[in-house]
Backbone as ProteinMPNN parsed JSONL, in Angstrom:
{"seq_chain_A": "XXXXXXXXXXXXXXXXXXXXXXXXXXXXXXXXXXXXXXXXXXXXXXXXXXXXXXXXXXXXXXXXXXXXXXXXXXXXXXXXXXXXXXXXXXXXXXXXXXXXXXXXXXXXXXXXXXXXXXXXXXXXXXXXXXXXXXXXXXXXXXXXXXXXXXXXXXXXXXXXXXXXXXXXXXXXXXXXXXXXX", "coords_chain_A": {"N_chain_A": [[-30.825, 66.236, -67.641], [-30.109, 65.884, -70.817], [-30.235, 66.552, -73.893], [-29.614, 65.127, -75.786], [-31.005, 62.681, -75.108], [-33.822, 62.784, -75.291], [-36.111, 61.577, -77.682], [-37.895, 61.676, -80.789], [-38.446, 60.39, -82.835], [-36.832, 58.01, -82.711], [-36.154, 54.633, -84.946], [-35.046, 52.672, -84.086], [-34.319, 49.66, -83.489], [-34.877, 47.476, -81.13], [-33.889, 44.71, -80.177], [-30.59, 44.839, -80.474], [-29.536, 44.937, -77.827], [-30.1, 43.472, -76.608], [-29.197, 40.379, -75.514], [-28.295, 37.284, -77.248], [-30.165, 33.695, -77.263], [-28.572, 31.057, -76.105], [-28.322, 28.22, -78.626], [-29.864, 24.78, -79.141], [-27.484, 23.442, -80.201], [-25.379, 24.322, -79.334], [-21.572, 24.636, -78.596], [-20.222, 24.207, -75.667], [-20.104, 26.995, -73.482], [-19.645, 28.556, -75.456], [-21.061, 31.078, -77.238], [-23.451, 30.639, -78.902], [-25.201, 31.82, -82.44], [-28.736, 32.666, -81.888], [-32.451, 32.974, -81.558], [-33.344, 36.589, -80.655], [-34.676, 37.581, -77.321], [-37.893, 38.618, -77.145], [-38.724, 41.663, -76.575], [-41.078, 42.668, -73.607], [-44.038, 43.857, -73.385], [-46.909, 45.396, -71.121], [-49.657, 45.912, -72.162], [-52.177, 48.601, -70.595], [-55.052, 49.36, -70.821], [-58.152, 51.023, -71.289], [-60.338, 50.848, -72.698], [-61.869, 48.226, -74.631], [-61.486, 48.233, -77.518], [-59.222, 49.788, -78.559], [-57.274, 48.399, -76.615], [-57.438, 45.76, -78.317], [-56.65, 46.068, -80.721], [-53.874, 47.376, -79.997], [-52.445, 44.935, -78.787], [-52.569, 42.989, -80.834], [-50.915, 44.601, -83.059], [-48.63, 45.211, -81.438], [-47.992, 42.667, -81.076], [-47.022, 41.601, -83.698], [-44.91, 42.627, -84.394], [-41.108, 41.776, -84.38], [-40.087, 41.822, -82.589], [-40.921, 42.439, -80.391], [-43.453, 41.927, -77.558], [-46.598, 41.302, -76.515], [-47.298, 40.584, -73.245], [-49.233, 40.42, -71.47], [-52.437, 41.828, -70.252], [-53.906, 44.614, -68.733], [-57.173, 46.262, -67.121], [-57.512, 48.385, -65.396], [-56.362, 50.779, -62.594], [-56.426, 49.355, -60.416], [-55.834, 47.028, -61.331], [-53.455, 46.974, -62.428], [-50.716, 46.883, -60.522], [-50.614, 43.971, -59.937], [-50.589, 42.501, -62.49], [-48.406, 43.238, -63.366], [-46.8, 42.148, -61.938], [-47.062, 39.342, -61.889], [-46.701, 39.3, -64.557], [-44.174, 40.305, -65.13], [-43.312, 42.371, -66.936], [-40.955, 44.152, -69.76], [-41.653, 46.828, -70.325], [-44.606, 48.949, -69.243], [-47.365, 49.586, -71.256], [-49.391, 52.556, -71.005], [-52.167, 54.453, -70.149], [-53.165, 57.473, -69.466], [-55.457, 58.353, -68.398], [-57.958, 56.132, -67.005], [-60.739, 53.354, -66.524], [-61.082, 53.312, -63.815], [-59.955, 56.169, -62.953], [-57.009, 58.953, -62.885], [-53.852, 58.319, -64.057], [-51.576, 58.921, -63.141], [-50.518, 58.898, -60.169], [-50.683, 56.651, -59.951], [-48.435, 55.763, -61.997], [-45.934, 57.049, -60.091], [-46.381, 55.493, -58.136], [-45.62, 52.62, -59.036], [-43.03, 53.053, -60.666], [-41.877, 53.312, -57.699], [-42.241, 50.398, -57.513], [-41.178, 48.872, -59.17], [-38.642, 49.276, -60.096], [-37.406, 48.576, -62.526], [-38.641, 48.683, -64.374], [-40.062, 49.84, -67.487], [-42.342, 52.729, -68.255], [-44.642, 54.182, -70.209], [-46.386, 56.424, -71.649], [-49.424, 56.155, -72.93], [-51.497, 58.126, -74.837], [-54.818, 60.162, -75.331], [-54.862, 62.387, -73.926], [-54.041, 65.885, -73.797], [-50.403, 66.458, -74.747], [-49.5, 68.912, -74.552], [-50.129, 69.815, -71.722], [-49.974, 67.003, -70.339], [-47.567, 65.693, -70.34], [-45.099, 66.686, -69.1], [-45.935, 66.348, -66.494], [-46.305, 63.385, -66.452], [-43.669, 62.542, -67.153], [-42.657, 63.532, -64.599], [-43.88, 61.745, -63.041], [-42.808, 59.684, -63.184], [-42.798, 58.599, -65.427], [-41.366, 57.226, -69.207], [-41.882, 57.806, -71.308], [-43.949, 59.898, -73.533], [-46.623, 59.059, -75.727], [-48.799, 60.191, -78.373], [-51.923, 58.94, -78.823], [-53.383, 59.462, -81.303], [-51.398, 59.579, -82.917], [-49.301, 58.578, -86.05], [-48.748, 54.741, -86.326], [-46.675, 54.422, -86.986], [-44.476, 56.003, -85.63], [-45.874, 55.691, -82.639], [-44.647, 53.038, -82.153], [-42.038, 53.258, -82.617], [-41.73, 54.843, -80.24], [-42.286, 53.511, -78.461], [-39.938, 51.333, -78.577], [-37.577, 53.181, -78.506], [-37.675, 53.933, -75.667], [-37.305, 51.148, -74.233], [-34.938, 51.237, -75.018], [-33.787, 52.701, -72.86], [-34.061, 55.735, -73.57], [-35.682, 58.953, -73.131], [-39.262, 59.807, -74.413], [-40.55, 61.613, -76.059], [-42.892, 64.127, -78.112], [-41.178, 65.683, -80.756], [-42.241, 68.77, -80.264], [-42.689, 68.819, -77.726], [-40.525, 68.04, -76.473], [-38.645, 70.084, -77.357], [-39.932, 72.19, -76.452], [-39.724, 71.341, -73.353], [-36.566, 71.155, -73.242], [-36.37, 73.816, -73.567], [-37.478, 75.141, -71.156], [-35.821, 74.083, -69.347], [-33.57, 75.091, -70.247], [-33.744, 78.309, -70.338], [-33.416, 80.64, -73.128], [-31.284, 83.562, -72.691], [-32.318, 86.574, -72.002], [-32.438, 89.675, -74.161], [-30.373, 92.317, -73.783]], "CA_chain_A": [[-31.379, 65.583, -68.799], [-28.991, 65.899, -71.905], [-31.109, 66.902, -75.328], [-29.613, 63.334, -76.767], [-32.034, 61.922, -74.081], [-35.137, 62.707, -75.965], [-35.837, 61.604, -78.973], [-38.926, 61.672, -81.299], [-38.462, 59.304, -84.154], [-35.945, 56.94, -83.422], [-36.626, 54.19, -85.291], [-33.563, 51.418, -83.541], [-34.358, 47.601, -83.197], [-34.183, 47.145, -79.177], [-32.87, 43.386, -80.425], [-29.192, 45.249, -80.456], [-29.129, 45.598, -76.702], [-30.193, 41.988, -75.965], [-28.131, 39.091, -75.564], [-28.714, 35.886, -77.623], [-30.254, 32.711, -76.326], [-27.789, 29.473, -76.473], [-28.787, 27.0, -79.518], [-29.167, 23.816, -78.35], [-26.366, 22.662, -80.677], [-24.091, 25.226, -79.079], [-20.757, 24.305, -77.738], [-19.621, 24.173, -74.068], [-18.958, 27.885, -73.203], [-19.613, 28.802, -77.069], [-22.303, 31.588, -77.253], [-23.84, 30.618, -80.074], [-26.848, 32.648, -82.303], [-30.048, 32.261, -82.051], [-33.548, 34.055, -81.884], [-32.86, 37.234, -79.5], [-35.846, 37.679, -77.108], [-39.081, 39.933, -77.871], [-39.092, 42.572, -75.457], [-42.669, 42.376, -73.08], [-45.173, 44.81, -73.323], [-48.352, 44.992, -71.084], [-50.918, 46.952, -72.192], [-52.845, 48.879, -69.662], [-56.098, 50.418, -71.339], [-59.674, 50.06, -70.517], [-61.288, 50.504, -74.308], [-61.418, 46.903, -75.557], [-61.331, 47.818, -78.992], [-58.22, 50.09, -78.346], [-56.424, 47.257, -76.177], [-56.909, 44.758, -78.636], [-55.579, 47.012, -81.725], [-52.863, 47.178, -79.483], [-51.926, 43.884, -78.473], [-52.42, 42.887, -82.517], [-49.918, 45.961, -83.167], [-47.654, 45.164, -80.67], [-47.752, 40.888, -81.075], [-46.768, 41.68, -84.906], [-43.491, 42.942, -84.236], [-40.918, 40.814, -84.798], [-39.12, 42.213, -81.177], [-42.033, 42.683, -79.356], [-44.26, 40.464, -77.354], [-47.618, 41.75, -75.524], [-47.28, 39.347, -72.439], [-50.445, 40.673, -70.923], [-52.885, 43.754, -70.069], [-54.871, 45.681, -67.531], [-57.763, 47.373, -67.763], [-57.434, 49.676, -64.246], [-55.342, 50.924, -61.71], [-56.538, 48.431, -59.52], [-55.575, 45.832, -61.431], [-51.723, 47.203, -63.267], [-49.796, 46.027, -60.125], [-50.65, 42.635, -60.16], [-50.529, 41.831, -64.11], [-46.71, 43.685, -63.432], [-45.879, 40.946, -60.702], [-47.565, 38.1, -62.825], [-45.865, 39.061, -65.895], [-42.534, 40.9, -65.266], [-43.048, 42.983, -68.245], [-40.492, 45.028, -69.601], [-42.421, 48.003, -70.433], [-46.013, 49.337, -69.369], [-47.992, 50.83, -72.376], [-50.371, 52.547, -70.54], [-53.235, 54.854, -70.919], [-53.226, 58.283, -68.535], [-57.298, 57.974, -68.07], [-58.466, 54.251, -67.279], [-61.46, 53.763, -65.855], [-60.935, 53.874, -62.372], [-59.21, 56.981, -62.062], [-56.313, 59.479, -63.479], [-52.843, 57.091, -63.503], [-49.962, 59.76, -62.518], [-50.356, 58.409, -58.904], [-49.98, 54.879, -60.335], [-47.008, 55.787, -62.355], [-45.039, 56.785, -59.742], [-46.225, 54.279, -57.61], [-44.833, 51.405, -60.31], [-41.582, 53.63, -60.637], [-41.147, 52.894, -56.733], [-42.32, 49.463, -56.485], [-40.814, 47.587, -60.419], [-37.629, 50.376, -61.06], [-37.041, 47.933, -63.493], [-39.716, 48.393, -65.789], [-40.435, 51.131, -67.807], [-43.891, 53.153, -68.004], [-44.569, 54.805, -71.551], [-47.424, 56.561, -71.473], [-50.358, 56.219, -74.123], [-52.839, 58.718, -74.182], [-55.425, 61.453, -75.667], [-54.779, 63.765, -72.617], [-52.963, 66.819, -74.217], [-49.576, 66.129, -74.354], [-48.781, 69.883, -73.599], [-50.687, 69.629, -70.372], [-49.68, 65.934, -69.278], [-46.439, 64.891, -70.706], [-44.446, 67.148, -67.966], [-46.534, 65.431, -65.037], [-46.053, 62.176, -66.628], [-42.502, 62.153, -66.355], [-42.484, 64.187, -63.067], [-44.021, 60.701, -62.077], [-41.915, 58.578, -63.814], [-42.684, 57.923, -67.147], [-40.042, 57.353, -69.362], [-42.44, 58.597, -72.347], [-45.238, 60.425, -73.953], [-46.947, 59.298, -76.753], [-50.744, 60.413, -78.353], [-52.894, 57.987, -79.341], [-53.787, 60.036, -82.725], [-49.993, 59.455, -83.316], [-48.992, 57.114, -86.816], [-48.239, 53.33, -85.751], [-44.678, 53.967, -86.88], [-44.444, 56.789, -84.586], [-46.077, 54.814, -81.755], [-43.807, 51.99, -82.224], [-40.891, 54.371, -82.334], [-41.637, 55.524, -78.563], [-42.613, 51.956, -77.38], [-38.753, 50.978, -79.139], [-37.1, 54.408, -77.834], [-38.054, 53.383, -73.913], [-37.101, 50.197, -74.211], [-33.903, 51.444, -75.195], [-33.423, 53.767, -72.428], [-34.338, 57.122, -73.949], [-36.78, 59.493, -72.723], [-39.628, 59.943, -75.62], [-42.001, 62.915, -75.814], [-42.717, 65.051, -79.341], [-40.494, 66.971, -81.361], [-42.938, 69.906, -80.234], [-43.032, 69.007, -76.821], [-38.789, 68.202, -76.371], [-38.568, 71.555, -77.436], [-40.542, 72.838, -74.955], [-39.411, 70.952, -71.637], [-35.585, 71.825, -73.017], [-36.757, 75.863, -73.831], [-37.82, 75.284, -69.879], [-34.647, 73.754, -68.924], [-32.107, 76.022, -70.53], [-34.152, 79.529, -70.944], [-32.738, 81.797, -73.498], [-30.997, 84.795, -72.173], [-32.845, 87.979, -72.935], [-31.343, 90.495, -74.763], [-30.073, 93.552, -72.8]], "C_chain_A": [[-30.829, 66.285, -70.024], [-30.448, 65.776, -73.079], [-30.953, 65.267, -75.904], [-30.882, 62.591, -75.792], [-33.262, 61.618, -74.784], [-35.384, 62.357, -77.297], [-37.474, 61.399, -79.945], [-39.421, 60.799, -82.561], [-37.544, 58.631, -84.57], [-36.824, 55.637, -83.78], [-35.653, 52.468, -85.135], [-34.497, 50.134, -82.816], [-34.253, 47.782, -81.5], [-33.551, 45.684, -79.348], [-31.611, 43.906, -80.193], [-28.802, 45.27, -79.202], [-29.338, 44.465, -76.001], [-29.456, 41.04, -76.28], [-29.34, 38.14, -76.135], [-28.788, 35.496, -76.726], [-29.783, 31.967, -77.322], [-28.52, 28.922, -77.677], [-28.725, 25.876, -78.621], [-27.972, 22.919, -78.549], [-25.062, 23.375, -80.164], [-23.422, 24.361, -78.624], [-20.792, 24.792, -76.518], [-19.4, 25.809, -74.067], [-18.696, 29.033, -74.718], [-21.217, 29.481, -77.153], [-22.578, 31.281, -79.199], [-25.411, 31.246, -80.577], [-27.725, 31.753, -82.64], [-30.943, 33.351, -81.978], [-33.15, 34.981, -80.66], [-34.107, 37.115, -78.8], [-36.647, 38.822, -77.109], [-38.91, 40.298, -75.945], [-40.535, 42.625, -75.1], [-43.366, 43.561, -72.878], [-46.444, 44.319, -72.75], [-49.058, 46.089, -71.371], [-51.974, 46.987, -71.203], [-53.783, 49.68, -70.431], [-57.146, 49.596, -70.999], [-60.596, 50.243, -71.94], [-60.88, 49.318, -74.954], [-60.936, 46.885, -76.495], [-60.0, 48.516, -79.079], [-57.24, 48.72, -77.688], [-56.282, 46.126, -76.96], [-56.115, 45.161, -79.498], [-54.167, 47.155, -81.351], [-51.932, 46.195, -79.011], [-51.811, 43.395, -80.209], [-51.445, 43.64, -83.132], [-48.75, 44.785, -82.395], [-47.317, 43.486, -80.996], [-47.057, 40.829, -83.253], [-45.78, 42.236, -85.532], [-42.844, 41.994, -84.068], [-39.72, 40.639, -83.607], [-39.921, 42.695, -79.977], [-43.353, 41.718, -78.876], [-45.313, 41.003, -76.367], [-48.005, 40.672, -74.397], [-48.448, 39.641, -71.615], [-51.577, 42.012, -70.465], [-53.737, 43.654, -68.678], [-55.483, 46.507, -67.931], [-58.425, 48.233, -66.944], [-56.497, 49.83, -63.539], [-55.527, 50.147, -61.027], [-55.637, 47.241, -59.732], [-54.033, 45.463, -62.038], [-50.784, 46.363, -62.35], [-49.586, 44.882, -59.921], [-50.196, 41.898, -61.401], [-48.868, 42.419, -64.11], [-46.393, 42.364, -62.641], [-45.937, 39.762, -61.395], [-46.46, 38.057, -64.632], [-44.548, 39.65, -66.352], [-42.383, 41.221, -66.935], [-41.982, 44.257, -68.567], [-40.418, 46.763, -69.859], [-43.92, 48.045, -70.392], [-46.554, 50.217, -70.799], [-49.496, 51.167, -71.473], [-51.606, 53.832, -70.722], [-53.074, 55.841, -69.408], [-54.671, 58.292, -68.058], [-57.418, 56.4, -68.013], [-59.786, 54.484, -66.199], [-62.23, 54.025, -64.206], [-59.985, 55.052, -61.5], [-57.891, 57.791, -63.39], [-54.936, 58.05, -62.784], [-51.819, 57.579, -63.041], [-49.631, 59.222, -61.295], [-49.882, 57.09, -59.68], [-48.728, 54.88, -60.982], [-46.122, 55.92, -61.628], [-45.29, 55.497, -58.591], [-45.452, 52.761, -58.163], [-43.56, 51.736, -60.202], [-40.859, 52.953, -58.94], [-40.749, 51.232, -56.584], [-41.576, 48.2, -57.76], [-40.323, 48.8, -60.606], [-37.219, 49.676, -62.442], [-37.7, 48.46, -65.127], [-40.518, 49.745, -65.963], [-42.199, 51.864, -68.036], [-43.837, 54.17, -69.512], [-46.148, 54.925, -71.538], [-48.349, 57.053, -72.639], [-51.504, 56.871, -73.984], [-53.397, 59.715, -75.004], [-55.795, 62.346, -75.246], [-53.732, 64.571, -73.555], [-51.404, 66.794, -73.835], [-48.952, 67.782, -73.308], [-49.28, 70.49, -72.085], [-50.328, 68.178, -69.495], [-48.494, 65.424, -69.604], [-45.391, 65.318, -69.698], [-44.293, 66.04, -66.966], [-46.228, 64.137, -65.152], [-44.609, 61.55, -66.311], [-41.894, 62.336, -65.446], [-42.376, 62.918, -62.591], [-43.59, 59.625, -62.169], [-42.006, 57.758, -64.824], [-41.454, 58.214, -67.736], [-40.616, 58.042, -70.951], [-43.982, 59.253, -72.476], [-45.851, 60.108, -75.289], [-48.187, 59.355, -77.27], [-50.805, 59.112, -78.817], [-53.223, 58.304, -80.728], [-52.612, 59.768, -83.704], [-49.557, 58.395, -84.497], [-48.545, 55.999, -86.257], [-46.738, 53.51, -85.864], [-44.005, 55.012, -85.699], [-44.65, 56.099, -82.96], [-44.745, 53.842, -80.944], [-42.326, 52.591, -81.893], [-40.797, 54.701, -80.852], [-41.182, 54.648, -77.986], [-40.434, 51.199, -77.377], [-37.986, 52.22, -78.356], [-37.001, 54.336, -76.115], [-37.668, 52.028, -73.839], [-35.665, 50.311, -74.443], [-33.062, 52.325, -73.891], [-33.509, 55.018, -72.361], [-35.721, 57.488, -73.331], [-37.699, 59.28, -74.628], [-40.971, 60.697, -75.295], [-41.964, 63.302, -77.887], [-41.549, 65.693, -79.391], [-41.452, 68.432, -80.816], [-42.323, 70.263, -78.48], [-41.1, 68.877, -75.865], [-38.496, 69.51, -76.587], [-39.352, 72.351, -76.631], [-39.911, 72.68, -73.4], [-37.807, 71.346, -72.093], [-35.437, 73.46, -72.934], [-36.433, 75.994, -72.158], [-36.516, 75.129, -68.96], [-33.074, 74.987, -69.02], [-33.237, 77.254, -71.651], [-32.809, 80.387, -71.801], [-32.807, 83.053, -72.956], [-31.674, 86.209, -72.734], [-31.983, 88.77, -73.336], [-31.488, 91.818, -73.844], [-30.719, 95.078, -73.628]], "O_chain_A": [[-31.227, 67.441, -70.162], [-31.413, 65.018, -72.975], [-31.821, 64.488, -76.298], [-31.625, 61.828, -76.411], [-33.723, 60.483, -74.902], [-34.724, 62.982, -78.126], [-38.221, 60.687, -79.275], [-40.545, 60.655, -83.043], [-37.171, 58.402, -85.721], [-37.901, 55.417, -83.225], [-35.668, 51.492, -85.884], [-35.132, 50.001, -81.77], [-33.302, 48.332, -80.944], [-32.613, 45.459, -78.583], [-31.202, 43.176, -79.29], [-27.627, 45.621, -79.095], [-28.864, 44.34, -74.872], [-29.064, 40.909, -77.439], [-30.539, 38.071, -75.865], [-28.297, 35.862, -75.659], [-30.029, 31.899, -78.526], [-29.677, 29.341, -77.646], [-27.965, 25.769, -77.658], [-27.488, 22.08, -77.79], [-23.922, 23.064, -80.511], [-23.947, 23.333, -78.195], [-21.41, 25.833, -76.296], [-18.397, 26.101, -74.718], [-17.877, 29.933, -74.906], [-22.264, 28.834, -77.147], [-22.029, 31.641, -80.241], [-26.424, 31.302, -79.879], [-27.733, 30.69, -83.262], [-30.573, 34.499, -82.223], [-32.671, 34.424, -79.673], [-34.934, 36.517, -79.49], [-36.148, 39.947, -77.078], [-38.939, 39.725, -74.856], [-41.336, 42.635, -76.035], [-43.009, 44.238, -71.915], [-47.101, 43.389, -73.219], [-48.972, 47.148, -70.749], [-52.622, 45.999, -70.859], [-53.353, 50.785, -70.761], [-57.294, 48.423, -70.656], [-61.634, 49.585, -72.016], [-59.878, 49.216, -75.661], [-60.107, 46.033, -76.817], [-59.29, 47.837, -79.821], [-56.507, 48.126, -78.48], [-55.345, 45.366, -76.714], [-54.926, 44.856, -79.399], [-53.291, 47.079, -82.212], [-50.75, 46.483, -78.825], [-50.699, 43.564, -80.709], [-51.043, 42.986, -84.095], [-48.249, 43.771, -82.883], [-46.121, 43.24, -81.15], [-46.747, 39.756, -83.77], [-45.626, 42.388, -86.744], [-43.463, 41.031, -83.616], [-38.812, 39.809, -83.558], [-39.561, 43.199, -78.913], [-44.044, 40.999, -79.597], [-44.851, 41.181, -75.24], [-48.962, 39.928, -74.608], [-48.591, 38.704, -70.83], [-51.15, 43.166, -70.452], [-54.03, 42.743, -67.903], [-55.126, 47.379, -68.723], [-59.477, 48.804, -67.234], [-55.573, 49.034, -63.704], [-54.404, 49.849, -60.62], [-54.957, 46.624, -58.912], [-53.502, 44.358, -62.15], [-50.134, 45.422, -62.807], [-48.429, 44.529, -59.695], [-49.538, 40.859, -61.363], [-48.133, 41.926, -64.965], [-45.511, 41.633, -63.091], [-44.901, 39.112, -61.534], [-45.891, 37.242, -65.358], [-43.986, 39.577, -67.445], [-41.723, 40.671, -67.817], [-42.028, 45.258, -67.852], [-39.531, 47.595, -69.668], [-44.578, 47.406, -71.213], [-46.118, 51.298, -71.195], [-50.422, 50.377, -71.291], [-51.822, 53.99, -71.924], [-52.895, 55.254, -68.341], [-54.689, 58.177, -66.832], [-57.014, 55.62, -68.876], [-59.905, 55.377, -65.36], [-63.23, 54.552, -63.719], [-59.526, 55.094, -60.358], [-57.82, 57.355, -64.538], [-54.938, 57.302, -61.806], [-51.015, 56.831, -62.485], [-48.43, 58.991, -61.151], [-48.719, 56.737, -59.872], [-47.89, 54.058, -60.61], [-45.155, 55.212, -61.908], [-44.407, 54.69, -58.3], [-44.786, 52.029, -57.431], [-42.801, 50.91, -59.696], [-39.791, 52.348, -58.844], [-39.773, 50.725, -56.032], [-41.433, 47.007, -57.494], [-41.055, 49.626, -61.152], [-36.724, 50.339, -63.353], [-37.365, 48.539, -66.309], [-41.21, 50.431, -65.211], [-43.154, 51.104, -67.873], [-42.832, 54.853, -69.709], [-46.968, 54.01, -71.458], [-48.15, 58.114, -73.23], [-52.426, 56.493, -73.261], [-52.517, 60.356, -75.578], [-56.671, 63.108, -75.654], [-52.73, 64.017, -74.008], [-51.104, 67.088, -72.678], [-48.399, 67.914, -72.216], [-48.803, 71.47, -71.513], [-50.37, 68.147, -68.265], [-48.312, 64.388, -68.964], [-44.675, 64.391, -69.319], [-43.392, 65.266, -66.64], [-45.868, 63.554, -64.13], [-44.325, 60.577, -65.612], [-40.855, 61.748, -65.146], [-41.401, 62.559, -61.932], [-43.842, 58.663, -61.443], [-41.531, 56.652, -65.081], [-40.613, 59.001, -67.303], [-39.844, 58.697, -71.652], [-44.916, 59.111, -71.687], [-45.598, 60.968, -76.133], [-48.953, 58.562, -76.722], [-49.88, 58.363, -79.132], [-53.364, 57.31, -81.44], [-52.712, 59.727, -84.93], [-49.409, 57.251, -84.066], [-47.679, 56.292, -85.433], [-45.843, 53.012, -85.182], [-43.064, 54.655, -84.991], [-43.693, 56.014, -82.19], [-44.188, 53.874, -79.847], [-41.666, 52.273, -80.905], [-39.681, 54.808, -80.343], [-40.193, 54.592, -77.255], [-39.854, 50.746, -76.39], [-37.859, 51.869, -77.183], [-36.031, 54.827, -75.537], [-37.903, 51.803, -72.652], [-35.044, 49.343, -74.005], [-31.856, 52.558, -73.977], [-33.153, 55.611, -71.343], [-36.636, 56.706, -73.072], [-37.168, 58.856, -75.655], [-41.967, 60.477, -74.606], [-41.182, 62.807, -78.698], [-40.942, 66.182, -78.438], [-40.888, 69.388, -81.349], [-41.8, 71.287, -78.039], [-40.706, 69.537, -74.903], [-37.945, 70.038, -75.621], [-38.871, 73.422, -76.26], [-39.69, 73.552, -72.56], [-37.406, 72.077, -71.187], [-34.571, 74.119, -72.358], [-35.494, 76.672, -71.741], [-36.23, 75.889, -68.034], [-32.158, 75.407, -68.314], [-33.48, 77.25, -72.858], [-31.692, 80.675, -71.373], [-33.848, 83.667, -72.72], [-31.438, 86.716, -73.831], [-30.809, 88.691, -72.976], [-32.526, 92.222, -73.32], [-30.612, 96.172, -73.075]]}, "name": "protein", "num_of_chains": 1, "seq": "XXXXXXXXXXXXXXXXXXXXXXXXXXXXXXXXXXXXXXXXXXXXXXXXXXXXXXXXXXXXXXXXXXXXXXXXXXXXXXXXXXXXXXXXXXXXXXXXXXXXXXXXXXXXXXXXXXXXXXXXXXXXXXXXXXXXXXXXXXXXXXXXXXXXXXXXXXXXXXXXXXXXXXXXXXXXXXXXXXXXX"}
């Protein structure tokens, strides 16, 4: 895992990485533009008033589309099969349970689809574990919307996404400095 990997406040369109859809006036064979499509977000949280804030958030992007939620582990792999979303926003506490098991379970069973994990579990206690289990991010809940949005955009792109605090930590871990003799 390469330092460019992580990133903490990019702030890049995921539209750039999607192909147009046809017009219907296009020619034969003639990609022609049109609207690109909103990348799918389901939200997995079990506080209503959080999940809707979030779907309202997320439906108000102008590249993002909240195609449906979950509000347990019971119920994530189904609303994934039903709605082939291309990123989970999900919540490390829900109320049936811690979700690290469910993350990598998802990782095995939809490699497709990314897991970005939303939460007010200490990042410097769960953001490790999270991507041990195959998250592709970390971001708090206390965190500014543009920040937020930044992760949700950042994973969708490919990039890992943890803190500036906490990137500096898991690389410290990665590539210890040499003590001095």
């Amino acid at each position: 895992m390469s330092s460019s990997e992580f990133t903490g406040n990019s702030f890049d369109s995921i539209s750039d990485g999607r192909k147009t859809q046809p017009s219907a006036q296009a020619a034969p064979n003639a990609p022609a533009p049109g609207p690109l499509p909103k990348a799918r977000i389901l939200a997995v949280e079990d506080d209503p008033f959080m999940r809707e804030g979030l779907i309202r958030l997320i439906n108000r992007q102008p590249d993002l589309l909240c195609c449906g939620h979950a509000d347990s582990i019971a119920a994530t792999p189904q609303a994934i099969t039903s709605q082939s979303p291309d990123l989970v926003l999900m919540d490390l506490r829900l109320k049936d349970g811690e979700s690290l098991e469910l993350i990598s379970t998802l990782k095995t069973r939809f490699p497709r689809t990314a897991v970005l994990v939303f939460s007010q579990g200490d990042e410097l206690v769960y953001a490790e574990r999270a991507l041990q289990a195959g998250a592709r991010g970390y971001v708090m809940k206390q965190e500014a919307v543009e920040e937020i949005l930044a992760a949700i955009r950042a994973v969708l792109l490919g990039r890992i996404h943890v803190s500036r605090d906490m990137a500096g930590r898991l690389l410290h871990k990665l590539f210890p400095a040499s003590s001095p003799h």
